[in-house]
Kinemage of the C-alpha trace (Angstrom):
@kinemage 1
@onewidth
@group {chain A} dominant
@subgroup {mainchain}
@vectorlist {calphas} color= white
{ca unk a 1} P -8.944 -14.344 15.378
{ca unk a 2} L -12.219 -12.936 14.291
{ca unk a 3} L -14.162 -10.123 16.451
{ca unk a 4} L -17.859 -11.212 16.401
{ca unk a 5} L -20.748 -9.818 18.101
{ca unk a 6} L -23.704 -12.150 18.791
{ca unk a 7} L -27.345 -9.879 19.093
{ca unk a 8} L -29.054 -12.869 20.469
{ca unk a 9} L -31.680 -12.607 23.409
{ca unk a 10} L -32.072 -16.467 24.365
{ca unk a 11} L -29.915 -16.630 27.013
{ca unk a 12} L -29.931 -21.110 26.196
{ca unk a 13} L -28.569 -19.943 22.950
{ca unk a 14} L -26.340 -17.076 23.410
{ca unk a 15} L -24.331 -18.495 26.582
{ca unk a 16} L -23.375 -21.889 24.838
{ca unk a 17} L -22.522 -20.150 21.773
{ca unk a 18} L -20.087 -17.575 23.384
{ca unk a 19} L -18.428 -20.097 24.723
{ca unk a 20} L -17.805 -22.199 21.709
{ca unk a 21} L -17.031 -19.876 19.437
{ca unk a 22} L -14.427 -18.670 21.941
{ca unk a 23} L -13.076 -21.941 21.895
{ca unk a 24} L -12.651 -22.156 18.391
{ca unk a 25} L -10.597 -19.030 18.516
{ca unk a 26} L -12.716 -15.916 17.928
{ca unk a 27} L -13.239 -12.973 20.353
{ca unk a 28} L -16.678 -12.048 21.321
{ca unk a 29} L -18.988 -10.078 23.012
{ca unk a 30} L -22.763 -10.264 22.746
{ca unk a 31} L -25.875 -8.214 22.997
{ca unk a 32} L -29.502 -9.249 24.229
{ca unk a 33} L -31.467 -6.514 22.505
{ca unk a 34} L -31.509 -4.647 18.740
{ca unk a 35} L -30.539 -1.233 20.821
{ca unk a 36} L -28.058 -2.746 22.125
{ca unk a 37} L -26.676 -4.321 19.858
{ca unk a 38} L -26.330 -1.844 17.778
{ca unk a 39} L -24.468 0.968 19.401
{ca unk a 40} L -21.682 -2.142 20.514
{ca unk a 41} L -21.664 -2.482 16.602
{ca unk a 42} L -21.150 1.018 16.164
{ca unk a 43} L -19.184 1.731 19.323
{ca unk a 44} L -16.814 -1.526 19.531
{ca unk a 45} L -16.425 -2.000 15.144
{ca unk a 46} L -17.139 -5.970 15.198
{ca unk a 47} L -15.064 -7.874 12.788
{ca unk a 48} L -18.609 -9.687 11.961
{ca unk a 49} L -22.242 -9.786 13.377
{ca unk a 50} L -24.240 -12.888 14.157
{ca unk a 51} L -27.951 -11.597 14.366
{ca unk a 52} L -31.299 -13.137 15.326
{ca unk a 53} L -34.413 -12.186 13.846
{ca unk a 54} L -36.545 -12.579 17.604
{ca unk a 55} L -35.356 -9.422 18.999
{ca unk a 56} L -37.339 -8.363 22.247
{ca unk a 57} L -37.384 -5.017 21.432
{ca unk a 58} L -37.400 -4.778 17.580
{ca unk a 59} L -37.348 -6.868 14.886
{ca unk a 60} L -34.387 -7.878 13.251
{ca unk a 61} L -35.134 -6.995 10.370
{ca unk a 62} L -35.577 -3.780 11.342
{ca unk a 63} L -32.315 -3.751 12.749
{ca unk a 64} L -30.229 -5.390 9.945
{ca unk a 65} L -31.944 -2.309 7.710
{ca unk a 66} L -30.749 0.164 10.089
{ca unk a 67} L -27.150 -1.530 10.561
{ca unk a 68} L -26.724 -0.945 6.746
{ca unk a 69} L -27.249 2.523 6.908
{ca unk a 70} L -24.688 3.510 8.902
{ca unk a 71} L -21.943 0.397 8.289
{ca unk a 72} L -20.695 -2.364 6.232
{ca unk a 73} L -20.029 -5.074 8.186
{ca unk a 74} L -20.472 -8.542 7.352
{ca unk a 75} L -24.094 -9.874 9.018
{ca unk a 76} L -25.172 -12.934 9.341
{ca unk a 77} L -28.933 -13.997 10.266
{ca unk a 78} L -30.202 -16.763 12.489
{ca unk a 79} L -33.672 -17.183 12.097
{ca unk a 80} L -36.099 -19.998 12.661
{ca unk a 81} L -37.687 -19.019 9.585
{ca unk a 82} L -36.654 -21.502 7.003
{ca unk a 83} L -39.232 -20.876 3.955
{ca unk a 84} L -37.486 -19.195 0.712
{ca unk a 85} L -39.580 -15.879 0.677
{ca unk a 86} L -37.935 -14.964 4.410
{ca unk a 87} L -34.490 -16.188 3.645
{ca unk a 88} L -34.982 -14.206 0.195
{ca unk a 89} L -35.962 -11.086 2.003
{ca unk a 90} L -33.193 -11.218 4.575
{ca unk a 91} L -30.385 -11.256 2.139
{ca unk a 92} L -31.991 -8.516 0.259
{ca unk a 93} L -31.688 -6.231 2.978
{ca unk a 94} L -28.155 -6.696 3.485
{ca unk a 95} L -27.585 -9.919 5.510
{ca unk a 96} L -24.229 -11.329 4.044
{ca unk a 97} L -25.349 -15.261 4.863
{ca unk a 98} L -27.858 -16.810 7.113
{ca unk a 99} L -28.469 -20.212 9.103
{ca unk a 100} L -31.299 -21.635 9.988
{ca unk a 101} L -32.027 -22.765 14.006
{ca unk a 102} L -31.066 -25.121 15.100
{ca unk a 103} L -27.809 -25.011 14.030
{ca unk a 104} L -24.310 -26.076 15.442
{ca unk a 105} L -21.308 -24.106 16.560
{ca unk a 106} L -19.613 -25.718 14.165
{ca unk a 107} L -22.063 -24.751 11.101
{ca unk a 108} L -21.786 -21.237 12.397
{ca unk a 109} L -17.459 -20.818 12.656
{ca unk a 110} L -17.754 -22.163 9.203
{ca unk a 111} L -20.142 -19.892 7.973
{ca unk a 112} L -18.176 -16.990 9.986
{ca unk a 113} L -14.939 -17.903 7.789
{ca unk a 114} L -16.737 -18.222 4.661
{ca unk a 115} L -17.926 -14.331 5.175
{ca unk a 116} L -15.104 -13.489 6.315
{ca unk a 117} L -12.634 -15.042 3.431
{ca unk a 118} L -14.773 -13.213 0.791
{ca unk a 119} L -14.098 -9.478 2.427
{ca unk a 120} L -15.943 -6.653 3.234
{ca unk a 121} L -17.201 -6.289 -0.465
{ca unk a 122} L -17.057 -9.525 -2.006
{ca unk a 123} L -13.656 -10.027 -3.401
{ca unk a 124} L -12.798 -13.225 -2.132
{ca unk a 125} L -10.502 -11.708 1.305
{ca unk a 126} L -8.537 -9.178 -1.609
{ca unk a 127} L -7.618 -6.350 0.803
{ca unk a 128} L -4.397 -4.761 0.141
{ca unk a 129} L -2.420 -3.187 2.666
{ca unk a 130} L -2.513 0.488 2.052
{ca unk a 131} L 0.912 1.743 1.885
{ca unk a 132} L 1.771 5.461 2.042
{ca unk a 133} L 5.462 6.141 2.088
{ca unk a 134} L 7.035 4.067 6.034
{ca unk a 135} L 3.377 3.672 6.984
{ca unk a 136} L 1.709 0.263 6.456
{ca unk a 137} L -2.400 -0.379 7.118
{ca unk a 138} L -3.253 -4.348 7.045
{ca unk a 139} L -7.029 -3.428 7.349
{ca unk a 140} L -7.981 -7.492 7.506
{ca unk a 141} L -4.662 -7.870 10.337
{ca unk a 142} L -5.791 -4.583 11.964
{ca unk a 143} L -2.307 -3.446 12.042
{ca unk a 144} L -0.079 -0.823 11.666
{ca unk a 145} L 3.565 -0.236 11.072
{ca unk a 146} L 5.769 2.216 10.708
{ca unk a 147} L 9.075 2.056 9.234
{ca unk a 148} L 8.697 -2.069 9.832
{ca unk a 149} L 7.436 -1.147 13.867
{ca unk a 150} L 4.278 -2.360 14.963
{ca unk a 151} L 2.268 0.652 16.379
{ca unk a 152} L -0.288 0.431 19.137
{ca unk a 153} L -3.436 1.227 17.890
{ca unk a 154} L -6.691 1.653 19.452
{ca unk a 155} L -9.706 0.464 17.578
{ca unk a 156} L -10.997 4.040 16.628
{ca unk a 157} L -7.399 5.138 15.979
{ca unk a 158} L -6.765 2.383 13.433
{ca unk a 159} L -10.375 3.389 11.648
{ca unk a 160} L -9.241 6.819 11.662
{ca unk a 161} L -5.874 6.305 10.191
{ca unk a 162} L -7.186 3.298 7.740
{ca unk a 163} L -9.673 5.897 6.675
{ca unk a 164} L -6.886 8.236 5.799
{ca unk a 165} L -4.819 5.783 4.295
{ca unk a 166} L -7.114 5.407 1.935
{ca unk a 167} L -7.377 8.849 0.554
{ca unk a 168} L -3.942 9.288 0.310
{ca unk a 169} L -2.554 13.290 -0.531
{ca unk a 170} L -6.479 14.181 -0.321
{ca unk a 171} L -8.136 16.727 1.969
{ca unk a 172} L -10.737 15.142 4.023
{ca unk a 173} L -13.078 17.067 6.228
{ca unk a 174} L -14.195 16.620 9.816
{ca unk a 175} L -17.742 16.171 8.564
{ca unk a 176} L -16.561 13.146 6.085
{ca unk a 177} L -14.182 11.550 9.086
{ca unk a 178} L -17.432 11.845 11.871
{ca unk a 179} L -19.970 10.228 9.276
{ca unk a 180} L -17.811 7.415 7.401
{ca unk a 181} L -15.341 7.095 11.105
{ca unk a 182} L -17.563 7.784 13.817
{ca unk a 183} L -21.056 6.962 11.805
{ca unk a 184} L -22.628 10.315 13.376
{ca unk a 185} L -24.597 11.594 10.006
{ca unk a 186} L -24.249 15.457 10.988
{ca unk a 187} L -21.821 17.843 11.811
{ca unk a 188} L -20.595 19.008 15.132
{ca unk a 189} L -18.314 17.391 17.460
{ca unk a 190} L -15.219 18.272 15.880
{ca unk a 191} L -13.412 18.062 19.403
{ca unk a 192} L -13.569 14.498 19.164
{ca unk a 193} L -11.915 14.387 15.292
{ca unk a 194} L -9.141 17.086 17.165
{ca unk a 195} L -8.080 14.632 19.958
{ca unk a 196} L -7.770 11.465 18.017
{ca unk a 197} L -5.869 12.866 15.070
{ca unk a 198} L -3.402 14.502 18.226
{ca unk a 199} L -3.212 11.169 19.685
{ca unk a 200} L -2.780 9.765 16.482
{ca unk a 201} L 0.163 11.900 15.808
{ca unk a 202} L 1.804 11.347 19.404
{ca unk a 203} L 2.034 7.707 18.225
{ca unk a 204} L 3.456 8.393 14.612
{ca unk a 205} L 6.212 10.692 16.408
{ca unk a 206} L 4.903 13.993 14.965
{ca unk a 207} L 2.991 16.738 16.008
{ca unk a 208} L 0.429 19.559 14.217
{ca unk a 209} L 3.643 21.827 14.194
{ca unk a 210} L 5.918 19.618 12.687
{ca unk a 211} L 3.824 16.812 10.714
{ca unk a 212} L 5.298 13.910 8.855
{ca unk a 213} L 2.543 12.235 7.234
{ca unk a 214} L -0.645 14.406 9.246
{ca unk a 215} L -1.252 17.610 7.853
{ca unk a 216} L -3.701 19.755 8.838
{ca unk a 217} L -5.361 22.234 6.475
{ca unk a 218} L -6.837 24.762 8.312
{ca unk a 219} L -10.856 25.171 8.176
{ca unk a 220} L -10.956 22.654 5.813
{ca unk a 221} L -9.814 19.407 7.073
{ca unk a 222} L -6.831 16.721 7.000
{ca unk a 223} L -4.401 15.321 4.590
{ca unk a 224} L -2.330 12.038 5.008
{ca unk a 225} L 0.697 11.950 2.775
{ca unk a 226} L 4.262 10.818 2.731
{ca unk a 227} L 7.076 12.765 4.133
{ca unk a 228} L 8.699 14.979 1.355
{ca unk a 229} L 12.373 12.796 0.860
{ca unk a 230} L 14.845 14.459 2.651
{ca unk a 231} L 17.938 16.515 0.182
């Protein structure tokens, strides 16, 4: 099941289209304006975005450029705009596919999995697990596991730990985790990087003063690694 978000503000279109998309499996939420659609894509980390160009408030164009400044998730554009030069310029500024209106539910889910199969960069749905020592991130299953047990995971949790994952035995600042986790482009806030790496750790069974795979360098930042084996 695929999280979409629809920024659509015909309310003909987007209502129908909620409800067969749900139908065919997916989970999704919508938006009627380019404001709001954006901080759900930024706040609620969409799986995929289904955007229309006729935004009430700004174009969406304008939109899809600033979605790709802050994130890389797969877009695609519905416009009504069929000629080359506009479909042309739409890809170039970072839509991943596009369909022309009108267009079927049907045409859409299969333009959805098509996105979706080729992955976040292009490789055709090749995204490992990341594996660092018991600890398992399936970053296309959005799950974890620990020692073979699922753990609970909330959405910003999972980025935050799938960020880590990544990087493992490195030292990664607060700044890095609030631009590439939270998508806030300046310092600051380090209260909210604090609370979600302790609730983080509650739910690997560790804490700051006795990590297992969260260790805190003072100052600096955090480093995920794997626990040192045991004499």
């Amino acid at each position: 099941m695929a999280r979409l978000l629809l920024i659509e503000d015909d309310l003909t279109i987007r209502t129908p289209l909620i409800r067969a998309l749900r139908e065919r499996g997916h989970a999704v939420a919508a938006a009627s304006t380019a404001m709001a659609g954006l901080r759900d894509a930024l706040e609620d980390r969409p799986d995929l975005v289904v955007l229309d160009l006729g935004l009430p408030d700004l174009d969406g164009r304008e939109l899809l450029r600033m979605l790709r400044a802050v994130s890389s998730v797969p877009v695609i554009v519905a416009t009504a705009r069929d000629d080359e030069a506009e479909i042309v310029r739409v890809l170039d500024a970072g839509a991943d596919d596009y369909v022309v209106k009108p267009f079927t539910a049907a045409q859409l889910d299969a333009r959805v999995r098509a996105v979706l199969r080729r992955g976040p960069s292009g490789t055709d749905g090749q995204d490992p697990a990341l594996v660092v020592g018991g600890l398992r991130v399936d970053p296309r299953a959005r799950q974890v596991t620990l020692e073979g047990v699922a753990v609970e995971l909330t959405p910003r949790e999972f980025d935050l730990l799938h960020h880590l994952a990544g990087r493992p035995g490195q030292v990664v600042t607060k700044r890095e985790l609030l631009t590439e986790v939270w998508q806030i482009p300046y310092g600051g806030a380090d209260k909210t990087v604090d609370v979600h790496l302790s609730w983080l750790r509650r739910k690997l069974g560790e804490n700051a003063q006795q990590p297992r795979y969260l260790h805190t360098v003072r100052g600096v930042g955090v480093r995920l690694e794997a626990p040192a084996a045991q004499p």
